[in-house]
C-alpha positions in Angstrom: -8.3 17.9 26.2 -4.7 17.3 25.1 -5.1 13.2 26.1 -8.4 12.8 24.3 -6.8 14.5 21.1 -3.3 12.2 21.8 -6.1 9.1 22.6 -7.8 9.5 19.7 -4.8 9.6 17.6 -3.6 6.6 18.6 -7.1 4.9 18.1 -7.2 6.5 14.8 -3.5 4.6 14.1 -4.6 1.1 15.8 -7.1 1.1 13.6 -5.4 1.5 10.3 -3.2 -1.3 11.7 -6.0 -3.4 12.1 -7.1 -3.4 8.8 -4.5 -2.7 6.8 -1.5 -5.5 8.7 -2.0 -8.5 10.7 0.2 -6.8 13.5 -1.3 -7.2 17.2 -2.5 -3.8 18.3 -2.4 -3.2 22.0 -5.4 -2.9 23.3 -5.1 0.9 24.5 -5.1 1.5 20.5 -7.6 -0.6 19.5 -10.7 2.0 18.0 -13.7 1.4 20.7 -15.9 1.2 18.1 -16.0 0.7 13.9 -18.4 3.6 13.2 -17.5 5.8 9.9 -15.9 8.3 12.3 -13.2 5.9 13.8 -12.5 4.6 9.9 -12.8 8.1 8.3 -9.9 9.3 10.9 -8.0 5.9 10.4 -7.3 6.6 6.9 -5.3 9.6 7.5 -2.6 6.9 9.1 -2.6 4.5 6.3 0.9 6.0 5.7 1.7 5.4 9.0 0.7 1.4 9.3 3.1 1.4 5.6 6.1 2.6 7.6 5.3 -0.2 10.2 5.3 -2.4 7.6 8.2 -1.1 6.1 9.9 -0.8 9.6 9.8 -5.2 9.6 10.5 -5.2 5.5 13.7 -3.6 6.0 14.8 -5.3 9.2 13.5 -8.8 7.6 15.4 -8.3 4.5 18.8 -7.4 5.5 18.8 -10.1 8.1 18.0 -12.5 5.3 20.0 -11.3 2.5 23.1 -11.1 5.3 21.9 -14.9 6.3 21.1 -16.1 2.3 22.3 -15.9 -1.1 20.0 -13.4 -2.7 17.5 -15.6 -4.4 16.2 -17.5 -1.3 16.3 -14.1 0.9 14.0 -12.6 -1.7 11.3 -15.1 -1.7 11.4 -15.5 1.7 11.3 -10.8 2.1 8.2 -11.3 -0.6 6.9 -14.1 1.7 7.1 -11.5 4.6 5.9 -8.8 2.6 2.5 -10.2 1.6 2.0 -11.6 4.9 2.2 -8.7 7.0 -1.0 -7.9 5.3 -2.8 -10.9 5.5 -2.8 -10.9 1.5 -5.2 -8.8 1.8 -3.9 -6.7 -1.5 -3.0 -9.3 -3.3 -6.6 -10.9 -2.5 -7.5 -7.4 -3.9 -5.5 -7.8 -7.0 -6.7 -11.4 -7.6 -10.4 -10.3 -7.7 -10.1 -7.2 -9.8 -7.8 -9.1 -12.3 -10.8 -11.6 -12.5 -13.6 -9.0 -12.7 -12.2 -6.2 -15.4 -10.3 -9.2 -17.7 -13.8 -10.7 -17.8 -14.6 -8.3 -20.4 -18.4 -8.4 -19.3 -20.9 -5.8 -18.2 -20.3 -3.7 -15.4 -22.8 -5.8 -13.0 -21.4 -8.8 -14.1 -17.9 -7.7 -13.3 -18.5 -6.7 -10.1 -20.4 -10.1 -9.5 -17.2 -11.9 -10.4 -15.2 -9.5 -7.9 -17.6 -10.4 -4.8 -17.1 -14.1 -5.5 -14.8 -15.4 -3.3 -13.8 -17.9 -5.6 -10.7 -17.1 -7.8 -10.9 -17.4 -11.4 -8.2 -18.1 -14.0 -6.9 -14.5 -14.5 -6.4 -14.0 -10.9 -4.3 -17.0 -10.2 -2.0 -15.7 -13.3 -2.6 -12.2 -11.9 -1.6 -13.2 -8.6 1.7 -15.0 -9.8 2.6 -13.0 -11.9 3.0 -10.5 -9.4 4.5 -12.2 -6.6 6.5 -13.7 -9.3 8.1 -9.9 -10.2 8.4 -8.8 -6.6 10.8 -11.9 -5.9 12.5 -11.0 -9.4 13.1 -7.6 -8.0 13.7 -8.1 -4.7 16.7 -10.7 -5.7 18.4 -7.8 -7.5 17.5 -4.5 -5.0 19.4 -6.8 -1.7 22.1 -6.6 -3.7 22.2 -3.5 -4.0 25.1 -1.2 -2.9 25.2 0.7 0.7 21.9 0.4 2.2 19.5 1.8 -0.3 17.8 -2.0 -0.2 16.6 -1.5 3.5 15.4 2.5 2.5 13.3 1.4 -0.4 11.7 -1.5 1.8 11.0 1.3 4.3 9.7 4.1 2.4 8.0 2.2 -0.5 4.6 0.8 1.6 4.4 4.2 2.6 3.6 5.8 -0.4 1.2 2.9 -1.7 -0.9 3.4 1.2 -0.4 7.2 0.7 -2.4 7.1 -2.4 -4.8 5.0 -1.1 -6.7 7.3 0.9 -6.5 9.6 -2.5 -8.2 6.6 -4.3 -10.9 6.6 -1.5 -11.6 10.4 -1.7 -11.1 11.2 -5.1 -12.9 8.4 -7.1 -16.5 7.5 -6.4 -17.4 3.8 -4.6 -18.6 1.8 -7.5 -21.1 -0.3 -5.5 -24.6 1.0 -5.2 -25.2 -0.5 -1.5 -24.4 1.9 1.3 -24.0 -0.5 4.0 -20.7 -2.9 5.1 -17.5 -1.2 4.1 -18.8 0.7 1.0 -20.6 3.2 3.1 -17.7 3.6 5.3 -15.4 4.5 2.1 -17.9 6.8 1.0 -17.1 8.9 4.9 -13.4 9.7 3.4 -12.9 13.3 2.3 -9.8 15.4 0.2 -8.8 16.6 4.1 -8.3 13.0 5.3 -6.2 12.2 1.5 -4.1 15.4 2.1 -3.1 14.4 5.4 -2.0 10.8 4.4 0.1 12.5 2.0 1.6 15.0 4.4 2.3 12.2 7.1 4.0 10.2 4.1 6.7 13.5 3.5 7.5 13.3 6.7 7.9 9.4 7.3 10.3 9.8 3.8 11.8 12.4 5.6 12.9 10.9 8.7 13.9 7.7 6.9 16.2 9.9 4.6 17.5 11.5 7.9 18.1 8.0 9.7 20.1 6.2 7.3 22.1 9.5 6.3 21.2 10.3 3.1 19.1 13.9 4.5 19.9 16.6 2.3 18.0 19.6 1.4 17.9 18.5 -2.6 17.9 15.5 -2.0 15.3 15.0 0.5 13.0 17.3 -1.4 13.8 15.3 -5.2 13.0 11.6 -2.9 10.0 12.7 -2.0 8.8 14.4 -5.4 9.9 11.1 -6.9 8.1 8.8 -4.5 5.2 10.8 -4.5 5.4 11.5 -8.5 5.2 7.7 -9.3 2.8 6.9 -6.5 0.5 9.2 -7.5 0.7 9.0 -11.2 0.4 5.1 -11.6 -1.9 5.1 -9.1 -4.4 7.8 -10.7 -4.1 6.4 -13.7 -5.3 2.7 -12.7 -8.0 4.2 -10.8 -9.0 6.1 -13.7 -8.8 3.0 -16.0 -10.9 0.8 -13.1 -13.5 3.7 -13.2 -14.0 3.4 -16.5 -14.9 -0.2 -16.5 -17.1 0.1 -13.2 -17.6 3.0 -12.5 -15.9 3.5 -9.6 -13.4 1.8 -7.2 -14.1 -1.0 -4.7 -12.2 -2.6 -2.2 -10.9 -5.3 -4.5 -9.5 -2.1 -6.2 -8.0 -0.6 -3.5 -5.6 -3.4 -3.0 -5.3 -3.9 -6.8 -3.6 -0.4 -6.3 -1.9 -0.9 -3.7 0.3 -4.2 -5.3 0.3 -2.2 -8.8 2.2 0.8 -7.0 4.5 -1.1 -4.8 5.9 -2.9 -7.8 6.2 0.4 -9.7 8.6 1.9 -7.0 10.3 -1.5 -6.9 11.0 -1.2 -10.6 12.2 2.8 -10.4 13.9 2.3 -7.7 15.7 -0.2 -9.8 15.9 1.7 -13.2 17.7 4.2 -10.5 20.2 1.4 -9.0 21.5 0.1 -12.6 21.6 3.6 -14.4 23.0 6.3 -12.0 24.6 4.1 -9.1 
């Protein structure tokens, strides 16, 4: 009993890394199937395929910014950064920035989103933001001590946090059930609180292995992290709803770029002012 739990655990991760990274999954991990029920239980690791992400981020970046003046490493840690996801979430951005800056009607925004093709306001969409995370990036590896590599860490953690949140909370703006739209529609509050649960205590143990674990301090990281996350998040999935709604995929990974540059830009706000 025990091994089919611990089994289907792992299978639950492996799939979360398969679609949310382009990082091999061994094939003991790898989901035996892609039925709601494998992706329903995936999403409670989304937090978990973050800190995997954030595990290479952090290792990436202080390798380059120790090899490269801060500029070049930066690029390059962006570089790494959008392609441990495939670009799938800026792919995600691209598409929504098309569809809702249209300013058409709810069908004909979610036409343009489908499209594969990428319109004007994506491309300035998508440079503008790869643009900001180099921009920030350059400034937090310079950073004192080794907060750089603890925000790399911790911050794809609570973007994929909220995801699951986005999933449960808002409704699936498409009206078709099949393809990946009825597998969204599987997700429930249980699967969003876990996410958010397993994202404490990945913050926690990242706090704890670089030294900076403290009662307080722990505790104010997390409400922090989790107060930002959550509070950007909500309300660009509010704003999205509005316009279609619902969420899609396209807006999942709008979300996900959205939040990720709003921790970078706290945790900067928190690097000039009170270091």
């Amino acid at each position: 009993m025990a091994v089919s739990i611990l089994t289907r655990n792992l299978r639950a991760f492996g799939a979360a890394l398969q679609f949310l990274t382009r990082l091999p999954v061994p094939r003991g991990m790898a989901p035996a199937s892609h039925e709601a029920e494998d992706f329903r239980r995936s999403t409670a690791y989304y937090p978990a395929a973050g800190f995997a992400i954030g595990l290479i981020l952090a290792a990436g970046g202080w390798l380059l910014s120790y090899a490269l003046p801060a500029w070049p490493a930066a690029v390059l840690t962006a570089a790494l950064w959008v392609g441990l996801s495939g670009a799938l979430h800026m792919d995600g951005l691209m598409d929504t920035a098309d569809g809702l800056l249209s300013h058409r009607s709810r069908e004909r925004m979610l036409e343009i989103m489908k499209d594969s093709r990428v319109g004007a306001m994506g491309v300035v969409a998508g440079s503008l933001a790869v643009l900001l995370r180099a921009a920030l990036l350059a400034s937090l590896l310079e950073a004192p001590g080794e907060l750089a590599a603890l925000g790399l860490l911790v911050i794809p953690i609570w973007s994929r946090s909220f995801l699951v949140t986005a999933i449960a909370g808002w409704p699936y703006a498409r009206a078709e059930g099949a393809g990946l739209g009825g597998l969204f529609r599987t997700v429930k509050a249980g699967q969003a609180w876990a996410a958010a649960l397993l994202s404490a205590a990945l913050t926690s143990a990242a706090l704890a292995a670089f030294g900076a674990w403290s009662p307080a301090g722990a505790a104010l990281a997390l409400l922090l992290a989790a107060a930002i996350a959550y509070a950007v998040g909500a309300a660009l999935a509010a704003a999205a709803t509005r316009k279609l709604g619902g969420l899609t995929g396209d807006v999942y990974g709008a979300l996900n770029e959205l939040i990720e540059l709003s921790l970078l830009i706290a945790l900067l706000v928190y690097v000039k002012h009170a270091l």
